[in-house]
BALUM-954176 format. One record per residue: y negated, x negated, z negated of N, C-alpha, C, O in turn; residue in three letters. Coordinates in steps of 0.1 Angstrom, whole numbers, padded with zeros to 4 digits, always signed. Layout:
BEGIN
YXZYXZYXZYXZAla/...
REM end
This chain:
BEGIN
+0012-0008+0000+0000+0000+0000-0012-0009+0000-0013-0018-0009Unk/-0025-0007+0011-0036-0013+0004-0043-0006-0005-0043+0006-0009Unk/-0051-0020-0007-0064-0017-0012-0072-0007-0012-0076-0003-0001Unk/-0079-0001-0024-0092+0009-0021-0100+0005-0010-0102-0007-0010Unk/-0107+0013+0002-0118+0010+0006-0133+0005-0005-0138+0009-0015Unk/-0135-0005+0001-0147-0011-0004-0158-0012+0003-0158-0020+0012Unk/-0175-0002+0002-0182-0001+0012-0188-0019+0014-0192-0027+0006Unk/-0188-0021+0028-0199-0034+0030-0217-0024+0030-0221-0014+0026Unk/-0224-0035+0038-0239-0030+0041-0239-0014+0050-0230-0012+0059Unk/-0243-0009+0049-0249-0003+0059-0262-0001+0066-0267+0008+0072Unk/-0266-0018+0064-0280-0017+0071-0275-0030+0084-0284-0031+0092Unk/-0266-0038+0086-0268-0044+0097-0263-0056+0091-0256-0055+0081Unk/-0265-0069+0097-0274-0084+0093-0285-0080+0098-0287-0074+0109Unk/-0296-0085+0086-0309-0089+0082-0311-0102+0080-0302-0108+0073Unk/-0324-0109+0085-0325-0125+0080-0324-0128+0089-0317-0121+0097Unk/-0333-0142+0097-0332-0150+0103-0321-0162+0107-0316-0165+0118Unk/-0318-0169+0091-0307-0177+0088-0297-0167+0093-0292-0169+0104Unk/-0294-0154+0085-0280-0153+0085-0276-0143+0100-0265-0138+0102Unk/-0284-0143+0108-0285-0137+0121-0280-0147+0131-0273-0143+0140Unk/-0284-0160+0129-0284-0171+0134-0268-0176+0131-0260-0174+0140Unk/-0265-0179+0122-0253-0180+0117-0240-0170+0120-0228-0175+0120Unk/-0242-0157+0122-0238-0151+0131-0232-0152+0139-0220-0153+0140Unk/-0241-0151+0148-0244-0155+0163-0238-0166+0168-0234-0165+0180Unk/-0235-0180+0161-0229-0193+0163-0215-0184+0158-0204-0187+0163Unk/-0214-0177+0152-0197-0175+0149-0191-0163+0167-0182-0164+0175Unk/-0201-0154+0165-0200-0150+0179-0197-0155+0189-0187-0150+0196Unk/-0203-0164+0193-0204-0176+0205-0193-0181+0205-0187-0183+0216Unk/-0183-0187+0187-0173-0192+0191-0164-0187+0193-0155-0194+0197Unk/-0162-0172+0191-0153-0161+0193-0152-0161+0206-0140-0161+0211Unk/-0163-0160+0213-0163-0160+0231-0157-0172+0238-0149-0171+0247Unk/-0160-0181+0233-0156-0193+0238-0142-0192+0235-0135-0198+0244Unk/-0136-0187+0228-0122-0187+0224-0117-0178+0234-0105-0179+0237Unk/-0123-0170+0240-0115-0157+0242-0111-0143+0228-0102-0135+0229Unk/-0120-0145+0219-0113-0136+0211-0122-0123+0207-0123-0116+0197Unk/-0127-0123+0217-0135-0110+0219-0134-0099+0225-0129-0102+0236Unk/-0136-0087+0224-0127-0074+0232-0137-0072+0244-0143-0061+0241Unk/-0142-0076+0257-0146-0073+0265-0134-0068+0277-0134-0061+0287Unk/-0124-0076+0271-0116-0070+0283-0108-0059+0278-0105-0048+0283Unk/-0104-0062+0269-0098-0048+0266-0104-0035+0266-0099-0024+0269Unk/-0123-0040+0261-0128-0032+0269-0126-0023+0280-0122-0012+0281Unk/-0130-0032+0289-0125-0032+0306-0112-0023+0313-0110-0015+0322Unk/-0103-0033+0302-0089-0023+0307-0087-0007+0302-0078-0001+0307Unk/-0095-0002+0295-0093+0009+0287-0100+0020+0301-0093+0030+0303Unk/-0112+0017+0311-0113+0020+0324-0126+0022+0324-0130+0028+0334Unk/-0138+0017+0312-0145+0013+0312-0153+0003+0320-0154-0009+0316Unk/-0158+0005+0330-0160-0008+0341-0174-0004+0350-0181-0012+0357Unk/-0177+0009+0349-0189+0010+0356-0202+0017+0352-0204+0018+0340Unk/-0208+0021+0357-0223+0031+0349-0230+0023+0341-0231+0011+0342Unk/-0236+0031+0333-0244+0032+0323-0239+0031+0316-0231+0040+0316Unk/-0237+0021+0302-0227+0021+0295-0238+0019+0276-0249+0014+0276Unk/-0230+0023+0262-0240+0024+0249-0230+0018+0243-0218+0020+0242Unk/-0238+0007+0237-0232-0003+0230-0237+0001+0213-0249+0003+0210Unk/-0224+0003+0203-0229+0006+0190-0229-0005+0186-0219-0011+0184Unk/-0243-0012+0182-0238-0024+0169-0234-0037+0176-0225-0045+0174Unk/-0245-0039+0186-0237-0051+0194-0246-0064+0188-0250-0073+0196Unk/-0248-0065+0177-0251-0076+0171-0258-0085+0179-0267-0081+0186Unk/-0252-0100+0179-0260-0109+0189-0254-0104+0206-0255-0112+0215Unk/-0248-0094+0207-0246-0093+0222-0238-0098+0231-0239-0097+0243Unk/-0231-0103+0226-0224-0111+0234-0208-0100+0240-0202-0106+0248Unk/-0204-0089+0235-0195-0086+0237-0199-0074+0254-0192-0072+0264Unk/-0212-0070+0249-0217-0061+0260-0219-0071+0271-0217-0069+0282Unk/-0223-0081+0267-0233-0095+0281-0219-0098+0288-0218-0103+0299Unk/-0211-0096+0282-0198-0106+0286-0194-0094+0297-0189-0099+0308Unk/-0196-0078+0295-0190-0068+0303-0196-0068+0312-0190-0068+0322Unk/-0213-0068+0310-0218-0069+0321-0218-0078+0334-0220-0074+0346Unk/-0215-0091+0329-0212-0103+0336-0198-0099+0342-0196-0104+0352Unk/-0189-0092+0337-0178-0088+0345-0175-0077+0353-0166-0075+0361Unk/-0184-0070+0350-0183-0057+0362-0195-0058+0372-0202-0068+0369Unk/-0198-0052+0381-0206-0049+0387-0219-0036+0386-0216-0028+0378Unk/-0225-0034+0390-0238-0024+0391-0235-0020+0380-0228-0010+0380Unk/-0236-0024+0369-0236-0015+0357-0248-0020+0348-0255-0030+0351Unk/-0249-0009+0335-0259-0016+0331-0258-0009+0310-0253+0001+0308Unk/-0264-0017+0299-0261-0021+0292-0274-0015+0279-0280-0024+0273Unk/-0276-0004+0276-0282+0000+0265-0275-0006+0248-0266+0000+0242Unk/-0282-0017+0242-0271-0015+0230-0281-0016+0217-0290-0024+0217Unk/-0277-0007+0201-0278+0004+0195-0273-0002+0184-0261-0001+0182Unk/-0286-0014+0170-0286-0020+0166-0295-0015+0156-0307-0012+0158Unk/-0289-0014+0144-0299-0008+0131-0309-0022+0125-0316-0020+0115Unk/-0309-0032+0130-0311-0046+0126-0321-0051+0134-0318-0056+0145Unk/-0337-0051+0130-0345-0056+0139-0341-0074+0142-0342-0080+0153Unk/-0336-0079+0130-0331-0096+0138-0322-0096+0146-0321-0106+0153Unk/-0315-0088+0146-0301-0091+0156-0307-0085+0168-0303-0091+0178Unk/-0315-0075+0170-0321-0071+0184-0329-0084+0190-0325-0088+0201Unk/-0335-0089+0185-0341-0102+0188-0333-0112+0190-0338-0122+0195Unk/-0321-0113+0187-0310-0123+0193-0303-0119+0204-0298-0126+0213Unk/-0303-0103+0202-0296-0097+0216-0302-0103+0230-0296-0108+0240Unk/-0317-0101+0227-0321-0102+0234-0323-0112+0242-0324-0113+0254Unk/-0327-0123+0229-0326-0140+0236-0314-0141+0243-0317-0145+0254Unk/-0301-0139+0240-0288-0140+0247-0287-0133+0258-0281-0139+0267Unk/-0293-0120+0260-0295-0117+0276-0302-0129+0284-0296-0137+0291Unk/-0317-0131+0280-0322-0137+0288-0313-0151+0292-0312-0158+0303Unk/-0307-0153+0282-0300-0171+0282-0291-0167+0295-0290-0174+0305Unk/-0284-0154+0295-0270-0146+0303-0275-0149+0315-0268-0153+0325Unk/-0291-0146+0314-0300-0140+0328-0296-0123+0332-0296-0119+0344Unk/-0294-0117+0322-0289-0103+0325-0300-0093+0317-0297-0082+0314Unk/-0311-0099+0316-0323-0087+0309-0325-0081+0313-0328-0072+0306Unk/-0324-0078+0332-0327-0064+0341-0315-0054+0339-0312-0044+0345Unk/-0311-0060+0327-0295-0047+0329-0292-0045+0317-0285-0035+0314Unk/-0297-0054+0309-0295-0051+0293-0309-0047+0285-0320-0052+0287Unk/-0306-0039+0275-0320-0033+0270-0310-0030+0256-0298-0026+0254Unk/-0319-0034+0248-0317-0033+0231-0328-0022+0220-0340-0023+0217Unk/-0321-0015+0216-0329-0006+0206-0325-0005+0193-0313-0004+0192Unk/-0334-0004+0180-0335+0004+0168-0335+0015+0167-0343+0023+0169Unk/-0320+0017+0161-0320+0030+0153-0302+0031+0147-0292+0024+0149Unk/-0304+0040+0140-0288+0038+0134-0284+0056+0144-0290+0066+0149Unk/-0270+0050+0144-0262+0053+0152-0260+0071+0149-0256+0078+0159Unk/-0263+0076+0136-0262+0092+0131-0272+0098+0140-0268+0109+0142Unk/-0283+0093+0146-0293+0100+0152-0297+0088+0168-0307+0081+0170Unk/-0285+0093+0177-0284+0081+0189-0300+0087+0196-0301+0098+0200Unk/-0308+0081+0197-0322+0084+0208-0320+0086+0220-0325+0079+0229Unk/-0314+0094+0224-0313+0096+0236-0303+0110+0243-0292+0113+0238Unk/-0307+0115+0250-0303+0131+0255-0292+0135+0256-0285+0125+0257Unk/-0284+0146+0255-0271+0150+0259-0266+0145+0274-0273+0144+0284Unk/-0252+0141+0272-0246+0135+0288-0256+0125+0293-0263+0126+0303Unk/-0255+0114+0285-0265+0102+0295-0261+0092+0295-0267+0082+0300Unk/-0246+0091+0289-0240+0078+0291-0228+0075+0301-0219+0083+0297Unk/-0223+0069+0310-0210+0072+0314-0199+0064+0302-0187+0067+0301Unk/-0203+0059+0297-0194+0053+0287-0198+0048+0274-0208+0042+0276Unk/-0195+0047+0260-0200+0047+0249-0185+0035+0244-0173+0039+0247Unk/-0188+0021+0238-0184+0014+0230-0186+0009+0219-0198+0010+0216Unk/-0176+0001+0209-0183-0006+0199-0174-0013+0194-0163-0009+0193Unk/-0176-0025+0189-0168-0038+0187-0173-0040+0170-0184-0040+0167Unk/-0163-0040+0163-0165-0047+0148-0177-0045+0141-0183-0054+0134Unk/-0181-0029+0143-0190-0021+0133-0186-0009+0131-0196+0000+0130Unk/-0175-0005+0130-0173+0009+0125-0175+0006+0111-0183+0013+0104Unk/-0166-0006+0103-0162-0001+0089-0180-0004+0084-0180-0006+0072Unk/-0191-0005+0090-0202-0007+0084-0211+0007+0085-0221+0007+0079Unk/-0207+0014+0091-0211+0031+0090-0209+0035+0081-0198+0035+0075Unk/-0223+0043+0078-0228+0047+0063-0219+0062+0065-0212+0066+0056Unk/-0221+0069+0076-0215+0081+0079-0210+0084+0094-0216+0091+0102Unk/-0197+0078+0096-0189+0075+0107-0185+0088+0114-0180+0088+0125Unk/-0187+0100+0107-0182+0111+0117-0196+0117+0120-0195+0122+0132Unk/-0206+0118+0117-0218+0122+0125-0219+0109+0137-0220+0111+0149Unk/-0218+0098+0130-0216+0088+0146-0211+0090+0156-0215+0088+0168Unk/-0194+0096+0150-0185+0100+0160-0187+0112+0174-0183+0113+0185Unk/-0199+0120+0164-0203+0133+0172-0210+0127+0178-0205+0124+0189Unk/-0227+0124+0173-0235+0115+0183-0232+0104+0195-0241+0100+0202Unk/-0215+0100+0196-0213+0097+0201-0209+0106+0216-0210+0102+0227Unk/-0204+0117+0211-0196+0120+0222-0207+0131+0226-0205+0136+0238Unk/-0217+0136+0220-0229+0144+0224-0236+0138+0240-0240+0144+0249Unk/-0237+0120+0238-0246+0111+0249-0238+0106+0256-0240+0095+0259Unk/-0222+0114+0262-0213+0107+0268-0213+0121+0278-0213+0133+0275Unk/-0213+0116+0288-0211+0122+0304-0195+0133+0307-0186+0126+0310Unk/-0192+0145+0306-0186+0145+0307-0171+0139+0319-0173+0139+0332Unk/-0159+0135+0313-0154+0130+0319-0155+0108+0316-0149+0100+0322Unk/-0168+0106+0304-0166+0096+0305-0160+0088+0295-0151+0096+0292Unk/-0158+0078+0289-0148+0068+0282-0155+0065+0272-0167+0063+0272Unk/-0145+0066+0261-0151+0058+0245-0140+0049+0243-0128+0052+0245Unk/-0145+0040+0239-0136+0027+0228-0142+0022+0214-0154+0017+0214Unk/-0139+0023+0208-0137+0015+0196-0133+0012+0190-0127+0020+0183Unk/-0131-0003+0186-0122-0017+0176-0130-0023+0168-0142-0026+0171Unk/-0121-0026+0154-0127-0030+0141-0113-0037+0139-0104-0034+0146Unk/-0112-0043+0131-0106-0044+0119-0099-0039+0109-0105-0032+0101Unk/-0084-0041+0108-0079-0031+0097-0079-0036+0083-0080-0048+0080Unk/-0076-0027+0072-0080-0031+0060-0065-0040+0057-0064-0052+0053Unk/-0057-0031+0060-0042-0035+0059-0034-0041+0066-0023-0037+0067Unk/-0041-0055+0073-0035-0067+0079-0025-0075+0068-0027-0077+0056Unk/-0016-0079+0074-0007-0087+0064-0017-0096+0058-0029-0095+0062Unk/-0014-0104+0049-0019-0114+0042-0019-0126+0047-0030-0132+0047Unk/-0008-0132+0054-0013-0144+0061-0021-0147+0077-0023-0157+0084Unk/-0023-0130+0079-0031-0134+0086-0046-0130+0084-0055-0133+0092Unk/-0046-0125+0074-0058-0125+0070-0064-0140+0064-0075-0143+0068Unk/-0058-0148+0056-0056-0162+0053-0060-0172+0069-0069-0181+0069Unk/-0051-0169+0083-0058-0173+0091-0069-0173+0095-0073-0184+0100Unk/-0077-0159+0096-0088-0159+0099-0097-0164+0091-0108-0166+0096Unk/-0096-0167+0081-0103-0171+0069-0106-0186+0074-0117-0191+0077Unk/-0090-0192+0075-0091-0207+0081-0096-0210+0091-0100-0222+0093Unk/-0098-0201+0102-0103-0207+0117-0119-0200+0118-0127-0201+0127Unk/-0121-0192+0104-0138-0189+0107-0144-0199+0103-0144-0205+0093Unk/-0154-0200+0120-0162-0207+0118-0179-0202+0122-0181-0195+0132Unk/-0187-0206+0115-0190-0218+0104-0187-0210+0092-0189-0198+0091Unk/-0183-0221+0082-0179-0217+0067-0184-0208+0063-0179-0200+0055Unk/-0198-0208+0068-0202-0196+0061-0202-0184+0061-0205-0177+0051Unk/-0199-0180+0072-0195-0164+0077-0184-0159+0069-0182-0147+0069Unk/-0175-0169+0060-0160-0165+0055-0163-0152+0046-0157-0142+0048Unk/-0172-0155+0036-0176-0142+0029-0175-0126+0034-0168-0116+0031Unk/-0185-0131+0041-0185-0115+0055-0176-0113+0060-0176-0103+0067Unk/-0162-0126+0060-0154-0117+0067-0143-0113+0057-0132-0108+0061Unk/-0145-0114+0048-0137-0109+0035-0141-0089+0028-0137-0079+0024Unk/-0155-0098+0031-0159-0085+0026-0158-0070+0039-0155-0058+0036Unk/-0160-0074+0051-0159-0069+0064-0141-0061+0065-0138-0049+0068Unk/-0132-0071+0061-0120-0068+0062-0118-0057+0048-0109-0049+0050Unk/-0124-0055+0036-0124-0047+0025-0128-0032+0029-0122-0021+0026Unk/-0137-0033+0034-0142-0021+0042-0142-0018+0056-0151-0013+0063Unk/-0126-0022+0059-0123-0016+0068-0115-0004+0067-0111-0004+0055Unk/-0109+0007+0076-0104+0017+0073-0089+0011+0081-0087+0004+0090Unk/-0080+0019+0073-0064+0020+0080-0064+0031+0093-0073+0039+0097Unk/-0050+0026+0100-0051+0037+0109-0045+0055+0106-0044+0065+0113Unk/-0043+0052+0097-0043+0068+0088-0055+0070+0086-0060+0077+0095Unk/-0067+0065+0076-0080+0066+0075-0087+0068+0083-0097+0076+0079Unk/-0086+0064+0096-0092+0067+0107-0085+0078+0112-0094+0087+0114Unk/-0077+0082+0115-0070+0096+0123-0077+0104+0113-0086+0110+0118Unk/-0075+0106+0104-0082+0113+0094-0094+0116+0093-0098+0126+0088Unk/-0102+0105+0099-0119+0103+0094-0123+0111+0111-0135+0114+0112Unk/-0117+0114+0120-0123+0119+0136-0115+0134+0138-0116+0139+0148Unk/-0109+0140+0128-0106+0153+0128-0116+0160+0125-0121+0158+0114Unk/-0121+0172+0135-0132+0180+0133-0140+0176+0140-0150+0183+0139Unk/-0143+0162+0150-0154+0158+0157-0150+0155+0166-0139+0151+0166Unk/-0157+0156+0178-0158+0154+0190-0146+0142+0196-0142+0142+0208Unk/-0143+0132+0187-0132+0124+0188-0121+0128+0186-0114+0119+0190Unk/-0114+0136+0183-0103+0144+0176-0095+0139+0183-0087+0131+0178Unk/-0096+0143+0198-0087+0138+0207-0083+0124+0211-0077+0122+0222Unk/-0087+0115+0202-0086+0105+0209-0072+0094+0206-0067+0100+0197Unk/-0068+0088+0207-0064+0074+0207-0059+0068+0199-0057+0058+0205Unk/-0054+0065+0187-0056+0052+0178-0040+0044+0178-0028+0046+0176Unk/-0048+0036+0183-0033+0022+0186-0045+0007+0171-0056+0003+0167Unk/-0027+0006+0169-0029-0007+0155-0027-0016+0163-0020-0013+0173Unk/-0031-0028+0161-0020-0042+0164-0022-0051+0151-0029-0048+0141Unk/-0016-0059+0152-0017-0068+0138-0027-0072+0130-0023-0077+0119Unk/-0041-0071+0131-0053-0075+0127-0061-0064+0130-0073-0068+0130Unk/-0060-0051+0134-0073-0044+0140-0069-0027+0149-0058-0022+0153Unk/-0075-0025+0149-0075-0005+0153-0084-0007+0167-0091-0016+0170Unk/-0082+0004+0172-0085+0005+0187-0087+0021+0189-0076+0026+0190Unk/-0097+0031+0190-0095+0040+0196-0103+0040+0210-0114+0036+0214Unk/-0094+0048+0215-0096+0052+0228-0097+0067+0236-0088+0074+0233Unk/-0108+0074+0245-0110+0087+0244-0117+0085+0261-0122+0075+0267Unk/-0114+0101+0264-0124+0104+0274-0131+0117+0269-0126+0122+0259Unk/-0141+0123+0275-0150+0136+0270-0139+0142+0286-0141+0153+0290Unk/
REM end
């Protein structure tokens, strides 16, 4: 059995330092390959207008972008420093004409019914203050007919490999966050549970060893 859920922030990363620090752990995630843009991708995700929840320093949307064609890249950041990194990282990408970064938390998405062809989000669910109004707001700004994904982290990863990630996070200092990140993540019971009654109901949830995946069309 795990652990109680343990809430982390629900305001973002805040801070210059620790935005920065981030961001270098991000980067080495990419460099690794251990980032979900393709699985993104494969889920059938690949073209339109696409809403990024929580895309921190950006690199997971920049990477989609850079792999698909004509598409383009709204992403939906409660954290005015990490928008400012988003953003630097487009331009570094050279993808600013396609990527565009906004404030606001995810319970109240700015933007109209049916305006997205696709709605994602990478390793911010378990930081949602209230994940089933997100859930709705999600599927309110999604086109009918278009694709949702989202992957986090499960609470109830074996132990040694939670111990690995521990050892290959880098830089040392992100280890905290990712202890506490992994505490307040939800099971995949927790989650089937947490999208009944909302616009997600229908969707998806596949485990693998380290992490949850749902998957949906409207």
């Amino acid at each position: 059995m795990s652990k109680p859920r343990v809430k982390e922030t629900d305001q973002g990363i805040q801070g210059e330092l620790l935005v920065e620090t981030y961001n270098q752990f991000q980067k080495g995630m990419r460099d690794k390959g251990w980032i979900e843009t393709d699985a993104i991708i494969q889920s059938g995700i690949r073209a339109g207008h696409a809403l990024e929840l929580g895309p921190g320093p950006g690199y997971v949307g920049l990477e989609w972008l850079k792999k698909t064609q004509a598409t383009s890249l709204t992403g939906l950041d409660i954290s005015p420093d990490m928008i400012v990194m988003a953003e630097r990282n487009a331009g570094i990408y050279g993808l600013e004409e396609r990527a565009e970064y906004v404030q606001s938390n995810g319970s109240q998405i700015p933007f109209g019914k049916a305006h997205f062809e696709a709605v994602f989000s990478n390793g911010s669910l378990h930081e949602w203050e209230q994940p089933r109004s997100i859930f709705n707001e999600m599927y309110r700004v999604l086109k009918p007919g278009g694709r949702i994904f989202i992957s986090d982290l499960k609470r109830d990863m074996p132990v040694f490999l939670r111990w690995f990630l521990w050892l290959t996070c880098r830089p040392r200092e992100i280890r905290p966050g990712l202890g506490t990140s992994i505490e307040a993540a939800y099971t995949r019971k927790e989650l089937m549970e947490l999208i009944q009654g909302t616009g997600l109901a229908g969707c998806k949830i596949t485990a693998n060893p380290i992490g949850l995946t749902l998957i949906g069309v409207k």
